[in-house]
LOGU-681723 format. One record per residue: x, y, z of N, C-alpha, C, O in turn. Coordinates in steps of 0.02 Angstrom, whole numbers, plus 50000, padded with zeros to 5 digits. Layout:
N
XYZXYZXYZXYZ ...
This chain:
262
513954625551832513874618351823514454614751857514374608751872 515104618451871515484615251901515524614051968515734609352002 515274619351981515044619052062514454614452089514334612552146 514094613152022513214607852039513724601252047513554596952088 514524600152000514554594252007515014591952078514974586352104 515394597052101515644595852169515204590052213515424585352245 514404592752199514034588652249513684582352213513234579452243 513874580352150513384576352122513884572552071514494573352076 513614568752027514134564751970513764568451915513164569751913 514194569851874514164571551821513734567951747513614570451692 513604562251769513104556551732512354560351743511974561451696 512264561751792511664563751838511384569851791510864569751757 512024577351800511744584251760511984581151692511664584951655 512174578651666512174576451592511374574651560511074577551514 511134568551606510584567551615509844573851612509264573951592 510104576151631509554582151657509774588951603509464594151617 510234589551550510284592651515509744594251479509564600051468 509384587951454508704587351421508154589751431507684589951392 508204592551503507754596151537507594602151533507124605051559 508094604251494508164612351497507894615351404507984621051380 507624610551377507364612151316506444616251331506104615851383 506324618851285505764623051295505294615251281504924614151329 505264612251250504874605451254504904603051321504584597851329 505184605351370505034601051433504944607951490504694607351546 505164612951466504924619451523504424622651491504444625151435 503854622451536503314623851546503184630251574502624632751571 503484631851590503474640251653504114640951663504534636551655 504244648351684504884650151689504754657151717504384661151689 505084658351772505004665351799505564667551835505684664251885 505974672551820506714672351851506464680851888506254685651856 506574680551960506214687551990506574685952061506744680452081 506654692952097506954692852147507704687052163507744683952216 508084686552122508614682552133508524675552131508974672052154 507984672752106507834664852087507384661752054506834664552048 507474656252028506964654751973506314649651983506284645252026 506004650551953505354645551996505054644451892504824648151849 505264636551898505034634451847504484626751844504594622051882 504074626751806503514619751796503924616551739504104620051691 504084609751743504284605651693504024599451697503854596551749 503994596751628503584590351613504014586251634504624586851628 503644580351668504094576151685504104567651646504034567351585 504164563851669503814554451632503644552351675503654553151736 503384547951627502884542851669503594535251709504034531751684 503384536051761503734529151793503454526851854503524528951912 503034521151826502584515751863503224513351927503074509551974 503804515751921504274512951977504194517452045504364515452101 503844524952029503874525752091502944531552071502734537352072 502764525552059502124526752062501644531452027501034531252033 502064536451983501874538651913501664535251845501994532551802 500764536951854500634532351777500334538151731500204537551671 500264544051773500234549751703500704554451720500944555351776 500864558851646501464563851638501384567651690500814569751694 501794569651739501604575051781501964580951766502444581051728 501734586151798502204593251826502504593951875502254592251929 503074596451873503694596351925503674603951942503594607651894 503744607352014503964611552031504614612652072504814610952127 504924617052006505804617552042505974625352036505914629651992 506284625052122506534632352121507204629652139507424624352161 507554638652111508414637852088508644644952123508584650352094 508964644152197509244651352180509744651452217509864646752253 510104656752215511014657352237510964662052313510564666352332 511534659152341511444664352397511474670752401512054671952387 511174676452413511204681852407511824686652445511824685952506 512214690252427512564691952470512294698752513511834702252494 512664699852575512204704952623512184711752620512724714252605 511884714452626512004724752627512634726952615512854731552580 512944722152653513644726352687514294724452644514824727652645 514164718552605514484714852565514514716052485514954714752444 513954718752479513954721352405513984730452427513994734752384 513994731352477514484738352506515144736752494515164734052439 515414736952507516164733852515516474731852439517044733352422 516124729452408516134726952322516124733752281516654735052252 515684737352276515564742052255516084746652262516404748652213 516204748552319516964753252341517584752052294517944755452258 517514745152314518164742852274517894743452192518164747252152 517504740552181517354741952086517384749152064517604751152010 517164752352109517004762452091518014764752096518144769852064 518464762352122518844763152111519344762352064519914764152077 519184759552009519614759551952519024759551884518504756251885 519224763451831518934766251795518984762151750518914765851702 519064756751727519244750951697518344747751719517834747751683 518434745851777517994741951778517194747351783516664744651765 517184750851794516694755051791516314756951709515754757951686 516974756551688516844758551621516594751151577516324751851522 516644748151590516514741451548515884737751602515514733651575 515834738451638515104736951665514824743451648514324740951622 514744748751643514254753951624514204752951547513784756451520 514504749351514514314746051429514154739051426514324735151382 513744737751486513734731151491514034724351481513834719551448 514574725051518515304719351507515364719251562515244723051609 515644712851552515864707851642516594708651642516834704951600 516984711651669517754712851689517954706251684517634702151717 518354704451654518584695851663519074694951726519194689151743 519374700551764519554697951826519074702151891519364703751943 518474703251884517964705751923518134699751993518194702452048 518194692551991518204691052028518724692652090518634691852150 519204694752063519544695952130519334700752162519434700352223 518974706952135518484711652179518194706952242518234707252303 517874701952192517604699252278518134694152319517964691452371 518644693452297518794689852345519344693752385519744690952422 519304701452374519614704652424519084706352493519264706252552 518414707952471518044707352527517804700152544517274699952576 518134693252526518244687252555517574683552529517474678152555 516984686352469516374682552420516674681152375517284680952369 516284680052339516404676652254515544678052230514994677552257 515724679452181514934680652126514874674852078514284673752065 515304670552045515264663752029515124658152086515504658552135 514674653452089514654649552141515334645652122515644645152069 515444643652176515834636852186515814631852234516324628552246 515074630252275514994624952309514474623052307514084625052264 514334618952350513394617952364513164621452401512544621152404 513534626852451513224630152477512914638452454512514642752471 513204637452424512934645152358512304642852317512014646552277 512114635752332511404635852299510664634752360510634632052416 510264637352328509434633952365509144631752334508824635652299 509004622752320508544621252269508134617352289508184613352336 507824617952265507124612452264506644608052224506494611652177 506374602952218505834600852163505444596352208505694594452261 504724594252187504324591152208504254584952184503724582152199 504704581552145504894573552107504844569652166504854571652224 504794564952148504924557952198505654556452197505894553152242 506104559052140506664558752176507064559352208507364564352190 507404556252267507694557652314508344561552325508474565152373 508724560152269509454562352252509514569752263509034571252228 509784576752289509734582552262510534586352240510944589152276 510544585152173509974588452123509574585052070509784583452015 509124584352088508694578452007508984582051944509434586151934 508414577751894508504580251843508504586951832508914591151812 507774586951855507324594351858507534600851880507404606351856 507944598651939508304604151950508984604651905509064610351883 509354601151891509964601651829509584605351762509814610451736 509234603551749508964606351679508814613751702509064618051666 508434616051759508434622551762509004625451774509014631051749 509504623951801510304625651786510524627751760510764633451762 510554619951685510674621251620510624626451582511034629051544 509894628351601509304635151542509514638251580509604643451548 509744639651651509984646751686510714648451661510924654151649 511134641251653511914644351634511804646351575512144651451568 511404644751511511414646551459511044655651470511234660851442 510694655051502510494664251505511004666551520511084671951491 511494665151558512214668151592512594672351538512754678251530 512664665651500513084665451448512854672751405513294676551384 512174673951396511844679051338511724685951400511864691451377 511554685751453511644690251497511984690751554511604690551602 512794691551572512924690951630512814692851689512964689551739 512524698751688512284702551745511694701351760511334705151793 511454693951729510844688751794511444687151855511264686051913 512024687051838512244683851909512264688151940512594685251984 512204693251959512204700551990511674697952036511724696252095 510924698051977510304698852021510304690252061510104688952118 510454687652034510644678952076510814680752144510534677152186 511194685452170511794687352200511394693152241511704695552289 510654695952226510484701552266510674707352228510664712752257 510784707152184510734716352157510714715752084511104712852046 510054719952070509794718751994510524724351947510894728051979 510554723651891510884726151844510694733751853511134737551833 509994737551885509974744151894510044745351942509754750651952 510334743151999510544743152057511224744752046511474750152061 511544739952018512214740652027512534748651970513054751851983 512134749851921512224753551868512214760051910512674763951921 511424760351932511514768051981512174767452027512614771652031 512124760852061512754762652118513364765352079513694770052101 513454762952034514284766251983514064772351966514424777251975 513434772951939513594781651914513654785451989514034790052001 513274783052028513364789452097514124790052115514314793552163 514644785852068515344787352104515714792852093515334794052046 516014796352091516504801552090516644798452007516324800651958 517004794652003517284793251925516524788451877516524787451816 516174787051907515474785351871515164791051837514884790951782 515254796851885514834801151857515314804351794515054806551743 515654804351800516334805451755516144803351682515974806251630 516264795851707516144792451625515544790951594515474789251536 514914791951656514094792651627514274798951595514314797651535 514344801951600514214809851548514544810651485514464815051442 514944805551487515554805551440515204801051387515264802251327 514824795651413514404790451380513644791451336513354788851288 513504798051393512954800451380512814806351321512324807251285 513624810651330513714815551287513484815451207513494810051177 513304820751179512994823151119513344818651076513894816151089 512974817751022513194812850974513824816450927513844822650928 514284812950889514854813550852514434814550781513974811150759 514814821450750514524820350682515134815850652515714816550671 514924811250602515594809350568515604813750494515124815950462 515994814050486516524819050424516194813650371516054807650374 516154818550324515914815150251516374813350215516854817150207 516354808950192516854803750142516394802450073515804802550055 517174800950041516934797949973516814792449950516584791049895 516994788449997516744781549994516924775050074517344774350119 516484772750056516384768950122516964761850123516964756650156 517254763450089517714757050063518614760150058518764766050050 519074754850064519964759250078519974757250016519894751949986 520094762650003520444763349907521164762649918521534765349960 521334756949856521934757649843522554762649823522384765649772 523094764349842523334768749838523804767949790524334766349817 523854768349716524544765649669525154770249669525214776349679 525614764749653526404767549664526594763049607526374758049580 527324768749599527524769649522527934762649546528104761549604 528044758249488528564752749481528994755649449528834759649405 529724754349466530374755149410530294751449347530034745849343 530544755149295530244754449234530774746149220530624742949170 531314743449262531784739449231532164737449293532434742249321 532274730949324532514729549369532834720249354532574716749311 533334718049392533874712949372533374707649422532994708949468 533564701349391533334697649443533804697449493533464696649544 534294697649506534564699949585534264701749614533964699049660 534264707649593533774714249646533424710349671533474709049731 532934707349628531884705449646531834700349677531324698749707 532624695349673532614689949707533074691149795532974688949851 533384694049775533824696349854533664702049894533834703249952 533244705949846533024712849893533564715849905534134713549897 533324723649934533744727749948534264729450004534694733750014 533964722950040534154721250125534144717450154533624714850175 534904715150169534824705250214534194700450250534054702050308 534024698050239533564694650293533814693050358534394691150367 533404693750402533624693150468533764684950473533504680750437 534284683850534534434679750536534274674650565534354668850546 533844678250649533474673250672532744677050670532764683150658 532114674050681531614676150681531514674750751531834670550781 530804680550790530654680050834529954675450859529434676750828 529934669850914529554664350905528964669450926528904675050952 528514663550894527694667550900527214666050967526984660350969 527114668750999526714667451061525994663751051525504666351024 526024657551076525664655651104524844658051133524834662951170 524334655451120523644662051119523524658351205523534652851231 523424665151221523354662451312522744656351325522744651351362 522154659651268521624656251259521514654451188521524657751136 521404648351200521504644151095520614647051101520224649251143 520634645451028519924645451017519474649951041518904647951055 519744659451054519234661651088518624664351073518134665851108 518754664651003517994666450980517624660050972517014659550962 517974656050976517304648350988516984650851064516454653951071 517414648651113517234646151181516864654551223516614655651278 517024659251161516664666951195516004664551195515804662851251 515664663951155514994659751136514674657251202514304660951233 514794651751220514914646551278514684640251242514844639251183 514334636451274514374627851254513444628751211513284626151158 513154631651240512484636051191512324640951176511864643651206 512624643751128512664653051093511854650851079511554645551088 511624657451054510864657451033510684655550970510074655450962 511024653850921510944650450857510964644650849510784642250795 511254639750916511514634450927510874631550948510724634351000 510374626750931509754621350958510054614550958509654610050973 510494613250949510504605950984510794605651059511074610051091 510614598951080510674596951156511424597851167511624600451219 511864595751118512674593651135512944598851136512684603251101 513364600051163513754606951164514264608251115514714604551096 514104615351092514354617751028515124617651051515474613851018 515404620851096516274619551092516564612351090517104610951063 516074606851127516174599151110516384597951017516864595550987 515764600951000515454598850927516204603450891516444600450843 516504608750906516964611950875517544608550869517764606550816 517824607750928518284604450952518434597150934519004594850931 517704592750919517924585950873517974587050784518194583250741 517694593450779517754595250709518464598650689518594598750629 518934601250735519514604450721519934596950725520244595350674 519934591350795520344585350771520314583650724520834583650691 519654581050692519454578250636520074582750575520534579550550 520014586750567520354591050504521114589350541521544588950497 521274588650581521844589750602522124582650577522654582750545 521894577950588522174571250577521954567450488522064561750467 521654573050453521374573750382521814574250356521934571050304 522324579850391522894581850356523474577850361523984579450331 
């Protein structure tokens, strides 16, 4: 979405957020690296619409070439880090610099990483129509990342075989694949408390000063690189989330709120 707004105002995909509700998508087919969706549109006698029509909008990313997701691959099959967490289906959180050593990127970041289209009378690109399929595409992102893979030219079993055929793929497929763990029988599924004897008679000195100085300075507490990360892991529409506004918005005025309560 940040890249749709490079080329557009942000009033515009705000606008077209609305679009991306199942009340207004009608069809939806995400195949070969792009999406081809029917959405309801309104009526506006301004440019010559006097019944509801259907909109056809396709959405898709540039594909990168043979030789390019060659080159990607090499570099990913070489560290066992990333092999290992895409073969459990996880997105490396610095995957991107993979590509930007062979000089791509797998996140868009311009207008030229998109192909879109719709059949509206509106002139502007990107309409609504196309923002709303966006929208419902960043939100699939969010619940499956490795659509941006196939966005990008290589489905999630594409790229999966390519890692196991590696020297260290095949390594950690077998390792993944290996016979199941029996677990050891226990007596209970819960940490039992463990009791210890108290001294039968102790001064309030003791209980108030302890057995050993307090330190003198304490060490400051770091700072979380990322506030809020189990909010914003989610993204702005987790799957429990049905309203239009975005849930880290909606969090984020609810943590001020308490904040200035206090």
């Amino acid at each position: 979405m940040a890249a749709l707004e490079d080329f557009t105002d942000s009033g515009r995909l705000q606008r077209g957020r609305s679009y991306s509700t199942d009340n207004r998508i009608k069809h939806w087919l995400l195949q070969q690296g792009g999406v081809d969706a029917k959405l309801r549109g309104n009526i506006n006698p301004y440019f010559g619409v006097y019944k509801e029509p259907t909109y056809n909008v396709h959405v898709e990313m540039t594909h990168l070439t043979g030789a390019q997701w060659q080159a990607v691959i090499q570099r990913l099959t070489r560290r066992a880090d990333f092999i290992a967490k895409l073969l459990l289906n996880e997105i490396p959180e610095n995957i991107e610099s993979v590509f930007a050593d062979v000089g791509v990127h797998l996140l868009p970041n311009s207008y030229q990483d998109f192909k879109v289209s719709c059949n509206c009378p509106d002139y502007a690109v990107p309409c609504k129509h196309i923002a709303g399929v966006c929208y419902r595409l960043a939100a699939q992102f969010d619940q499956d990342p490795f659509l941006l893979f196939a966005m990008r030219g290589l489905t999630a079993e594409q790229l999966a075989q390519a890692l196991a055929d590696s020297p260290l793929g095949k390594v950690l497929s077998e390792a993944k694949t290996g016979g199941a763990v029996e677990l050891p029988p226990v007596d209970s599924f819960y940490t039992r408390p463990i009791p210890i004897n108290l001294p039968e008679a102790t001064s309030l000195t003791s209980f108030w000063q302890g057995q050993q100085p307090l330190p003198k300075s304490l060490e400051a507490s770091h700072v979380a690189i990322i506030p809020a990360m189990l909010v914003k892991k989610g993204g702005d529409f987790p799957g429990f989330w049905q309203k239009q506004s975005s849930f880290i918005e909606v969090m984020e005025d609810f943590y001020l709120g308490c904040v200035k309560t206090f």
